[in-house]
C-alpha positions as CSV (number, residue, x, y, z in Angstrom):
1,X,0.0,0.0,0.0
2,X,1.0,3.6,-1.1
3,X,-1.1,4.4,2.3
4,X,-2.1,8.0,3.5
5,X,-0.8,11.0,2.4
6,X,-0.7,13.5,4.6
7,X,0.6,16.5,3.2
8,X,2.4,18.0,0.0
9,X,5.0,20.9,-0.2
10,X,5.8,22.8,-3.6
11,X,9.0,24.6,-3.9
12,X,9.7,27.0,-6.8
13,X,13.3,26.6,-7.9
14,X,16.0,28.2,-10.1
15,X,19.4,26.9,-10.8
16,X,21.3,28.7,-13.2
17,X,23.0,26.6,-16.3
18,X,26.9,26.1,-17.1
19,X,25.7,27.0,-20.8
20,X,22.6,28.5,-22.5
21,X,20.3,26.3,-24.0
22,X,18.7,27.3,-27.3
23,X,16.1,25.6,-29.2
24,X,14.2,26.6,-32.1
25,X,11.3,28.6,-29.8
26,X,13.4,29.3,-26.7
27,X,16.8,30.3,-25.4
28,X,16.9,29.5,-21.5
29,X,20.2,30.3,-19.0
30,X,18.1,29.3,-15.9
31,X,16.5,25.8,-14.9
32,X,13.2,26.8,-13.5
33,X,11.1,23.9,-12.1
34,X,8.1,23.0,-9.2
35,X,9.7,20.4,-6.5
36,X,7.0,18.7,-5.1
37,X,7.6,16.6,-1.8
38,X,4.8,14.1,-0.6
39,X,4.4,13.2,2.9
40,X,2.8,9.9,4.4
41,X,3.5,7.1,6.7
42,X,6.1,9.1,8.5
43,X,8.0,9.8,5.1
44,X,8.4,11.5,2.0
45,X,8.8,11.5,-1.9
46,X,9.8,13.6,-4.2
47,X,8.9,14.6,-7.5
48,X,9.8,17.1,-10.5
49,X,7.3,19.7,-12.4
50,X,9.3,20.0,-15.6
51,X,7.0,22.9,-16.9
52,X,8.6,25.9,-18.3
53,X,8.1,29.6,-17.1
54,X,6.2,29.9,-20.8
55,X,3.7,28.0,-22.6
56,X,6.0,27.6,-25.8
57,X,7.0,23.3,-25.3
58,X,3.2,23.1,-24.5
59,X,0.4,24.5,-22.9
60,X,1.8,24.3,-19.5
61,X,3.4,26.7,-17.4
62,X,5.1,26.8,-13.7
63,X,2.0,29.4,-12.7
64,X,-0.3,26.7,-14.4
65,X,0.7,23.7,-12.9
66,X,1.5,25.2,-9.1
67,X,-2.8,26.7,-9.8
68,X,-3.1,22.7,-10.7
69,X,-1.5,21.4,-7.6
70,X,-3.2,24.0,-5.2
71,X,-6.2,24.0,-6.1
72,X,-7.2,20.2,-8.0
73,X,-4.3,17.8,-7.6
74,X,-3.2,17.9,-4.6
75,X,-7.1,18.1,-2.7
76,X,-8.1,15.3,-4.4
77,X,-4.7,13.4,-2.9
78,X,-4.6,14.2,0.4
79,X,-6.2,12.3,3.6
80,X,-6.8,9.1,0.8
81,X,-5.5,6.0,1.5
82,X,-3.9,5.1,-2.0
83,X,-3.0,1.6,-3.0
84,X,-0.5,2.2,-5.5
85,X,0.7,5.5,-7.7
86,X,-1.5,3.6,-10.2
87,X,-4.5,4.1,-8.4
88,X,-4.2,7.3,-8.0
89,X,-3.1,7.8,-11.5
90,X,-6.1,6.5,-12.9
91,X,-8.3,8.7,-10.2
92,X,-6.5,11.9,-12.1
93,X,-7.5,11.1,-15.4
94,X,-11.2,13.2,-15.1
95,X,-8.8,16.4,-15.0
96,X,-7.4,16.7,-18.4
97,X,-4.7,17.3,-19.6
98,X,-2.1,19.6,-17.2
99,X,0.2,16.6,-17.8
100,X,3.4,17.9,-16.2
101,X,1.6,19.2,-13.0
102,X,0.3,15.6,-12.8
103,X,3.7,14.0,-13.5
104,X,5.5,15.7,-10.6
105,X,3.2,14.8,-8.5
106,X,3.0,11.2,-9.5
107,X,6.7,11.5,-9.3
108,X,6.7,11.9,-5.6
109,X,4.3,9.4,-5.2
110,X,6.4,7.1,-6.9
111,X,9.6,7.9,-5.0
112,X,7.2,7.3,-1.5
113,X,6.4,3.9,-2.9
114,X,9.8,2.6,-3.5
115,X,10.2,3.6,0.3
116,X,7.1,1.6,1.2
117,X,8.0,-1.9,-1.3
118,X,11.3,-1.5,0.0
119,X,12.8,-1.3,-3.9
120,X,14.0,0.5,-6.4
121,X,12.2,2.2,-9.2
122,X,13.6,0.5,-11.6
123,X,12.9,-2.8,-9.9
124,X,9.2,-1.3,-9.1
125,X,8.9,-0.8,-13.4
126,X,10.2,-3.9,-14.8
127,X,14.1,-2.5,-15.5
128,X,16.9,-5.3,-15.6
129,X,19.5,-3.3,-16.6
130,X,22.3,-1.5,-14.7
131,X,23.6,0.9,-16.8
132,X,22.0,2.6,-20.0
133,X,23.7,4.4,-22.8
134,X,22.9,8.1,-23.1
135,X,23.3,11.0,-25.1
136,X,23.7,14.8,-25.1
137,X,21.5,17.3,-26.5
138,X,23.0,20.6,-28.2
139,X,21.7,23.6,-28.3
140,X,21.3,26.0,-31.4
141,X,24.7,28.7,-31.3
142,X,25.1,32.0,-32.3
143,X,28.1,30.5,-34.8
144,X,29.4,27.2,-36.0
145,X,32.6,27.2,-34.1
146,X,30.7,27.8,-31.0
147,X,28.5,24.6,-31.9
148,X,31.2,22.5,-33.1
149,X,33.1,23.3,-29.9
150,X,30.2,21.6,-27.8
151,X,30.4,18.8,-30.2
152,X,33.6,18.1,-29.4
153,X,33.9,18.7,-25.5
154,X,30.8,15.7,-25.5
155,X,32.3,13.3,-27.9
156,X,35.3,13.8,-26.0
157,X,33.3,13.1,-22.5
158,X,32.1,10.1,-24.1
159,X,28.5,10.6,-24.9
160,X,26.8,8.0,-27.4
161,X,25.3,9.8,-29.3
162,X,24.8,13.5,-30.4
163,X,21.7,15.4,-30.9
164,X,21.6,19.1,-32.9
165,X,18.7,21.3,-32.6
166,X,17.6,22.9,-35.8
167,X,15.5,25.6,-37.0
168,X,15.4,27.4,-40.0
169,X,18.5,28.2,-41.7
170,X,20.3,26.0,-38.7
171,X,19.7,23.2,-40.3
172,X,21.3,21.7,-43.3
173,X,24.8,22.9,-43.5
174,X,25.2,22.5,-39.5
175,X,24.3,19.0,-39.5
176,X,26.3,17.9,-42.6
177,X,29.7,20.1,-41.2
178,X,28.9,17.6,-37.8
179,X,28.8,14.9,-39.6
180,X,32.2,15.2,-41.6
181,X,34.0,15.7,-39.0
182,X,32.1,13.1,-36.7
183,X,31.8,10.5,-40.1
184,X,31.2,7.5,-37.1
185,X,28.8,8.9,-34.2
186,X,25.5,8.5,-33.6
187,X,23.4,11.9,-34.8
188,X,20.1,12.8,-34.7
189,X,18.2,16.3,-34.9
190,X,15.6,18.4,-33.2
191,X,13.6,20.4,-34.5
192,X,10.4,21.4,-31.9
193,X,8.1,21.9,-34.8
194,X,9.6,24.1,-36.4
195,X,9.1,23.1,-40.1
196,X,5.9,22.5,-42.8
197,X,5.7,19.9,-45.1
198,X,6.5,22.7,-47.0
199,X,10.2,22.2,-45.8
200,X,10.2,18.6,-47.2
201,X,13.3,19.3,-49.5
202,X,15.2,20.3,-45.6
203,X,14.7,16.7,-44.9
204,X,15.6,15.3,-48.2
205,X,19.0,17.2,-48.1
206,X,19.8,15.2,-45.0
207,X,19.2,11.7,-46.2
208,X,22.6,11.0,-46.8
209,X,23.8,11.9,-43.7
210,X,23.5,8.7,-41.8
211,X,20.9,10.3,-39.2
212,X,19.7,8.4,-36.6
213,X,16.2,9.7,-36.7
214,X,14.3,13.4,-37.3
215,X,12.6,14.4,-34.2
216,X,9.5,16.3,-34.4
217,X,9.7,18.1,-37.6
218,X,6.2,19.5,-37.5
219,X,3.4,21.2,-35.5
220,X,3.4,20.0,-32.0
221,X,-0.1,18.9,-32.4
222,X,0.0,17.0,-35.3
223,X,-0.1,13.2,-36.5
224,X,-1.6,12.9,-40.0
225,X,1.2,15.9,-42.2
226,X,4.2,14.0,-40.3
227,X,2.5,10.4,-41.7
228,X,2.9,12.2,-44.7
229,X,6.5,13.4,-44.3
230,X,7.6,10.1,-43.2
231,X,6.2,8.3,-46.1
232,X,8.9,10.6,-48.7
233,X,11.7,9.8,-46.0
234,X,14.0,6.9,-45.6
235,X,15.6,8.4,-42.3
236,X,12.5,7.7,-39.2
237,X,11.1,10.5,-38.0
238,X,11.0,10.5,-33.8
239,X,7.6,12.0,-32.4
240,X,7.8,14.0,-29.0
241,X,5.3,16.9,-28.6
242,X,2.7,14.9,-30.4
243,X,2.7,12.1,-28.3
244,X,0.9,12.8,-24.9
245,X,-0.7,9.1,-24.4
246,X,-0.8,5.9,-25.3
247,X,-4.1,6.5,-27.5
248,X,-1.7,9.2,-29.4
249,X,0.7,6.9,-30.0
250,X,-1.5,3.8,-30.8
251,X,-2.8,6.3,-33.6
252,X,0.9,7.3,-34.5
253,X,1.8,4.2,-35.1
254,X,-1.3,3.1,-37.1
255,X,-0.8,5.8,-39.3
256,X,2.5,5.4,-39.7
257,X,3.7,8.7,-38.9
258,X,7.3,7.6,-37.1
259,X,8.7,5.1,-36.9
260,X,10.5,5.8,-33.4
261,X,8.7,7.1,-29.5
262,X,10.3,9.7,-27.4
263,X,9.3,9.1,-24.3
264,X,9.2,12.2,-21.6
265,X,7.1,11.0,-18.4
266,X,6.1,14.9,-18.0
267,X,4.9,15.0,-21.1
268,X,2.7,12.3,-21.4
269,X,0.8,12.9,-17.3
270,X,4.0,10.5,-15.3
271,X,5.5,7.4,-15.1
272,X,2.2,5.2,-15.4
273,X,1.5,6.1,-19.0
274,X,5.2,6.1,-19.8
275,X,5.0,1.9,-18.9
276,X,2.0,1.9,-20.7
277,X,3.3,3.6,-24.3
278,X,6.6,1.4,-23.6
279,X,4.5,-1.8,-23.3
280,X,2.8,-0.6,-26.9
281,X,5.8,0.2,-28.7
282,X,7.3,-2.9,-27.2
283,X,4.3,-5.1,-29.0
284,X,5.1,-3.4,-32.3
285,X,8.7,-3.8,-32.2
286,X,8.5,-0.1,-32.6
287,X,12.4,1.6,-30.8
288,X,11.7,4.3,-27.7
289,X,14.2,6.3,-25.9
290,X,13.8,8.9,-23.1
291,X,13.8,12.5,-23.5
292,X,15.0,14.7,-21.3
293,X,13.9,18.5,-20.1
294,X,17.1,19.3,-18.8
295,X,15.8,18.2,-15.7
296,X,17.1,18.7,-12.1
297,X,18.4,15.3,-9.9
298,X,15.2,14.4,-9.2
299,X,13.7,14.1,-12.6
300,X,17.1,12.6,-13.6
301,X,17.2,9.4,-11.4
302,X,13.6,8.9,-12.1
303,X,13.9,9.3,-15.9
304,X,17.0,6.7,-15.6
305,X,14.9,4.0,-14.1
306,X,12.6,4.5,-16.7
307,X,15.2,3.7,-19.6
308,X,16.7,0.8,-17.8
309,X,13.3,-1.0,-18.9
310,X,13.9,-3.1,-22.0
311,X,12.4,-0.9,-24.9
312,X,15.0,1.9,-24.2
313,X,17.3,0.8,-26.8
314,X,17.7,4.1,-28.0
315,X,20.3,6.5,-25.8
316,X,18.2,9.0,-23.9
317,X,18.7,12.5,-23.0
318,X,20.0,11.7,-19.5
319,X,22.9,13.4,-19.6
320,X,25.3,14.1,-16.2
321,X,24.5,16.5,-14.2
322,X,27.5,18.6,-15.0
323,X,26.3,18.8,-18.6
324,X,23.7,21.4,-17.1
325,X,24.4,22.6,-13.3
326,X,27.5,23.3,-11.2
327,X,26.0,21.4,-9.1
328,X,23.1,19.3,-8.8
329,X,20.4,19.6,-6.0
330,X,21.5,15.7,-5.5
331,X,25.0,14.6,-4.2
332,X,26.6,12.4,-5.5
333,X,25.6,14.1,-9.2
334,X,24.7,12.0,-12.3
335,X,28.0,11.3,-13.5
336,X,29.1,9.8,-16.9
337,X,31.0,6.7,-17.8
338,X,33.9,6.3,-19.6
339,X,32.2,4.0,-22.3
340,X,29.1,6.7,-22.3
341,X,26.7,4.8,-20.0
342,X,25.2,6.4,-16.5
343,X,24.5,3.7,-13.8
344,X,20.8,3.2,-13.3
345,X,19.9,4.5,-9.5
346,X,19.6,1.0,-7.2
347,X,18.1,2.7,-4.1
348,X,15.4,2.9,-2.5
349,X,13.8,6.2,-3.6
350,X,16.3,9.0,-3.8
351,X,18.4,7.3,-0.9
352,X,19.2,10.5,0.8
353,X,21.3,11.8,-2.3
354,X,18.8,15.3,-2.4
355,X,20.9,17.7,-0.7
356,X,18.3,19.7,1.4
357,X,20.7,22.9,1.3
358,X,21.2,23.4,-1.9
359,X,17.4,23.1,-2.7
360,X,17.1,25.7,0.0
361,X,19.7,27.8,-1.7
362,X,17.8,27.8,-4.7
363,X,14.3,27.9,-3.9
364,X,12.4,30.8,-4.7
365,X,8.8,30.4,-3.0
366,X,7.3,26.9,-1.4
367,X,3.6,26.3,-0.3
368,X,2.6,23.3,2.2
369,X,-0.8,22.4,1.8
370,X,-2.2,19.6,4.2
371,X,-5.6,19.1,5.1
């Protein structure tokens, strides 16, 4: 039993980053994100609200999803006695949408659990592996030496695989000087919907560059124009922002709009539909990998028991914690391998690695709301 919870605190947080991160709708130097810490049978879990300060990823903000939590979520969870995060998943599904306010909440529910079962996440979800592959996300640059200086410092550091951000008139050239001079590693792009069908001759032009998949190339809300992409592409195309639950992708799939699932529990409402769209693409032999949203500690180790489940065979965006921060709100940090792997988190819950200080250093505003 999940049992009673008895309270929930929400912490506003910003940690600034080692190196601005631009995409093709956003430029952020700060990590802003919602902590949210659960409280029952004499313990407590914690979770991460990925949601951005604007509504440009999706819909969501941090005001939306900390009105969410006040005032819907969290009433509905307190002074319950829940049997599983499961259960109380399935109780949250009359709200809609608001999927990252529900996912940090079922975050901390999650990491209260593994306290109670006395196990690991990974254990909890079905993982058998100790170590996953990963890769680094790149930012868009003001010039190509600045981007192909990143590129190097990660191949260097070991990562996997390399993924470039593109927008208009960033795409092309960028990706093809990346690949001559990185002929052997894995490279994908990004592009955050930042294209029409009418940029199909973008995509053509990168055919012969050995990418490991497009991600995203079109509206955020669409399946049926990137069915059509993918049917004049040999390279797979990689859905993220359309994908918010298992229906989507069932429907993705069916149409054959990708061909590859990245999978972002905040995205798609937690960790319960994550299993569930990993279980799907699993019984279509269809490849998944997990995203990241440059995520604090807390997200991190929760995302990395996610991908130690067997459909991850794609590296994720689970980078070390010095890709992003100076230091992480957990100690010791995400660190990476030497062969490009990042050990999958074996404790129970966070196993005392959040370092209370620093999230007090950083926080900006918390609420407690108990009943």
């Amino acid at each position: 039993m999940l049992g009673l919870i008895e309270a929930v605190e929400l912490r506003l947080i910003s940690m600034p980053l080692v190196h601005p991160f631009e995409t093709s709708f956003m430029r952020e130097t700060d990590k802003d994100c919602i902590l949210v810490r659960a409280l029952g049978s004499g313990l407590e879990g914690w979770g991460e609200v990925v949601a951005m300060p604007e509504p440009l990823y999706n819909e969501e903000t941090i005001a939306t999803c900390w009105h969410m939590l006040v005032d819907f979520l969290i009433p509905k969870t307190l002074r319950r006695a829940w049997k599983d995060p499961g259960e109380w998943a399935q109780a949250m599904r009359p709200l809609r949408r608001n999927y990252m306010a529900k996912a940090g909440l079922e975050g901390a529910l999650w990491d209260l659990y593994s306290q109670v079962q006395g196990k690991s996440l990974a254990q909890l979800w079905g993982g058998r592996r100790s170590r996953v592959p990963v890769g680094v996300s790149l930012g868009i640059e003001a010039s190509m030496p600045e981007l192909l200086a990143q590129v190097e410092q990660a191949v260097e550091a070991g990562y996997r695989r390399i993924k470039l951000k593109i927008k208009p008139t960033w795409d092309v050239a960028v990706v093809r000087e990346v690949r001559r001079l990185y002929p052997q590693i894995q490279l994908q792009v990004d592009a955050n919907s930042a294209y029409t069908l009418d940029d199909v001759e973008v995509f053509r032009a990168m055919e012969d560059l050995d990418l490991l998949l497009i991600e995203q190339p079109l509206a955020h809300d669409d399946i049926i124009d990137h069915a059509t992409l993918q049917g004049q592409l040999a390279t797979a195309i990689c859905l993220d922002e359309s994908i918010h639950s298992r229906d989507d992708c069932r429907k993705a799939l069916q149409l054959q709009a990708c061909r590859i699932i990245n999978i972002k529990p905040g995205r798609v409402g937690g960790f319960c539909e994550s299993l569930r769209i990993h279980e799907l693409c699993q019984s279509h032999g269809v490849p998944v990998w997990c995203g990241g949203m440059l995520e604090t500690g807390v997200g991190r180790l929760q995302n990395l028991a996610l991908a130690s489940l067997d459909g991850f065979t794609l590296p994720g965006d689970l980078s070390a914690s010095a890709r992003y921060f100076r230091e992480d709100i957990i100690d010791p940090p995400v660190t990476l391998e030497s062969d490009g792997c990042v050990v999958v988190p074996t404790h129970v819950g966070l196993g005392g690695r959040l370092d209370l200080s620093r999230v007090e250093h950083y926080c900006q505003k918390m609420e407690l709301i108990a009943k």
